[in-house]
C-alpha positions as CSV (number, residue, x, y, z in Angstrom):
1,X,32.5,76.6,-9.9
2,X,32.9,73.8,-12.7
3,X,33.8,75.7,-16.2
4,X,36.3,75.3,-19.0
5,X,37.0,79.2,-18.9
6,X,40.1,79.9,-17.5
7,X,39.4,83.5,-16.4
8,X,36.3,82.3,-15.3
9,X,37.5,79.8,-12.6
10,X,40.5,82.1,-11.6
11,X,37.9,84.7,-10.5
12,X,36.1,82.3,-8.2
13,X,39.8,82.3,-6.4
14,X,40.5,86.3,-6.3
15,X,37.1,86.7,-5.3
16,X,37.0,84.2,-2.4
17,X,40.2,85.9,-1.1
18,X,39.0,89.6,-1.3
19,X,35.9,88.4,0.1
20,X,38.2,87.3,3.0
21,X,40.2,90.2,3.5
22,X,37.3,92.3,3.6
23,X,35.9,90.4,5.7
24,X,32.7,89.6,3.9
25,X,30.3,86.8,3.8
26,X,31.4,84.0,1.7
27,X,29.5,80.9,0.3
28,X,30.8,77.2,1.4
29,X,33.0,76.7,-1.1
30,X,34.4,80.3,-1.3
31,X,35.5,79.9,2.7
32,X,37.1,76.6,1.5
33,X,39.2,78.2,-1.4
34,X,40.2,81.3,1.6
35,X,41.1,78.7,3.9
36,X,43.3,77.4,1.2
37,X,45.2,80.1,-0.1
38,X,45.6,80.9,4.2
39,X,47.4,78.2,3.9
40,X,49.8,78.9,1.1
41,X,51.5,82.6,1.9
42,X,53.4,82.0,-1.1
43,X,49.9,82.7,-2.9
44,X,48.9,85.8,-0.9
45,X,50.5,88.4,-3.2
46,X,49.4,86.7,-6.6
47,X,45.2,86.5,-5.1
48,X,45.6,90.2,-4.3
49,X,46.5,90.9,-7.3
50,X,43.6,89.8,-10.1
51,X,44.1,91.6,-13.3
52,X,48.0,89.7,-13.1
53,X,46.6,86.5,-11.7
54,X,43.9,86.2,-14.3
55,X,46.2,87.1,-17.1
56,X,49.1,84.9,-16.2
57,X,50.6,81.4,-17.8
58,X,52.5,79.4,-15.4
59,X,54.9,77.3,-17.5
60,X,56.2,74.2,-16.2
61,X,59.1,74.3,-18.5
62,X,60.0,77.9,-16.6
63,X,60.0,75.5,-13.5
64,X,56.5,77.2,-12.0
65,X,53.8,75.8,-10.4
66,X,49.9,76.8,-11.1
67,X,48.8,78.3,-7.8
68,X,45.4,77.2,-9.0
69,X,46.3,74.4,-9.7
70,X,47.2,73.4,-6.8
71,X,44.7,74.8,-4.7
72,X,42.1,73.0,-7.3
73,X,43.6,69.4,-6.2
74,X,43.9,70.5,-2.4
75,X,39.7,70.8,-3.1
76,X,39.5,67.6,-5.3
77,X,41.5,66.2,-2.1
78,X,39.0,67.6,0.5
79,X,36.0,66.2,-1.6
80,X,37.6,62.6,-2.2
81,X,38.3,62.6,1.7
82,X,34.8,63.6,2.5
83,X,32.8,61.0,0.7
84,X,35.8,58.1,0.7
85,X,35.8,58.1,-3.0
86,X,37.4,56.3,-3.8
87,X,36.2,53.6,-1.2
88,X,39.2,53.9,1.3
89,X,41.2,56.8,0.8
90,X,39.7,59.1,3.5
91,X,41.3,56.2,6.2
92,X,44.3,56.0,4.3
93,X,44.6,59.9,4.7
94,X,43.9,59.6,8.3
95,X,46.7,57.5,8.6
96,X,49.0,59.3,6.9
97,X,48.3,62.6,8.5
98,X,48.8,60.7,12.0
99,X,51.8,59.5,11.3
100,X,53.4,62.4,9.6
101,X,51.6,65.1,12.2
102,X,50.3,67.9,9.4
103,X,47.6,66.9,7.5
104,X,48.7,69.7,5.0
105,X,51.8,67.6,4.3
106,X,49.8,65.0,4.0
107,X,47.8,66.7,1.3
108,X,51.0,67.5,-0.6
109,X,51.7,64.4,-0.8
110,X,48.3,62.6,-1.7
111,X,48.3,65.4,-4.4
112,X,51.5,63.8,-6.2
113,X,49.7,60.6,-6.2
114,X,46.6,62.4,-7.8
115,X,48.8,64.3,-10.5
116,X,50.6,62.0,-11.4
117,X,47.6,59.4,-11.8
118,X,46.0,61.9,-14.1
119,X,49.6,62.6,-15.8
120,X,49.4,59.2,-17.1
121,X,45.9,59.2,-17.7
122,X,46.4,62.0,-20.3
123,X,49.7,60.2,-21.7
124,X,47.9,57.3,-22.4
125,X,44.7,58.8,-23.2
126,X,42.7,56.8,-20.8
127,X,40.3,56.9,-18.1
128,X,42.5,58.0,-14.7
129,X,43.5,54.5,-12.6
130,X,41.3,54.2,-9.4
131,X,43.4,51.2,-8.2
132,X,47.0,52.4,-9.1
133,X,46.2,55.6,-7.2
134,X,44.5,53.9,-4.2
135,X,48.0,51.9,-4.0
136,X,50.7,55.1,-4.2
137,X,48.3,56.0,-1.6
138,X,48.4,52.9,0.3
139,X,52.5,53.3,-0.3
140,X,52.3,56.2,1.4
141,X,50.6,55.3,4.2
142,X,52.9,52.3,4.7
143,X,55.7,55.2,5.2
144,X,59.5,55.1,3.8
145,X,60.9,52.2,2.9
146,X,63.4,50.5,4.9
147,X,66.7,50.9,4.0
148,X,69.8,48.6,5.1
């Protein structure tokens, strides 16, 4: 699944969800990436679609997101959670998704902590943060600040 092509590692997406719908067998990680996109209707029509999906820019200055994108850092997520790396974040997730009841919300927000830690990774051209991220995690966790 790990390449630099583009097209490539769009395909692996298109395929795990036509593989779904058809209701064929799917390796590990393709049943991850269906489960995924089950999870985001808003993503249904673009996966059914490959020649477009493959094909298509999604410009933040338009105000789009990357579906896979986003689906790539829900997986980056799952994998960080599974082994605790870093050391601590799959409690702090626990405790987030307890306290906010969805643990897909709580992936959304995890995820902001991971882009933006790599955000300023790239800006600074520098190794991402461990500890900075572990903390806007640990913020999170914490909940909403009190207000008065």
């Amino acid at each position: 699944m790990f390449t630099n092509d583009r097209t490539q590692m769009r395909r692996v997406f298109t395929e795990a969800w036509r593989k779904h719908r058809d209701n064929l067998p799917m390796e590990p990680m393709e049943q991850v990436i269906a489960h995924l996109i089950r999870q985001h209707p808003e993503y249904h029509k673009l996966m059914e679609n490959p020649d477009a999906a493959l094909a298509r820019d999604f410009l933040p200055e338009g105000g789009e997101s990357n579906p896979f994108l986003h689906l790539s850092m829900h997986i980056a997520l799952h994998e960080q959670v599974s082994t605790d790396r870093p050391a601590g974040i799959a409690g702090l997730y626990r405790r987030i998704t307890q306290r906010l009841g969805d643990p897909h919300e709580a992936e959304h927000q995890l995820m902001e902590c991971l882009a933006r830690m790599l955000w300023e990774a790239q800006r600074e051209n520098r190794m991402p943060d461990e500890q900075a991220y572990l903390e806007s995690i640990r913020a999170l966790a914490r909940g909403p600040a009190k207000t008065d």
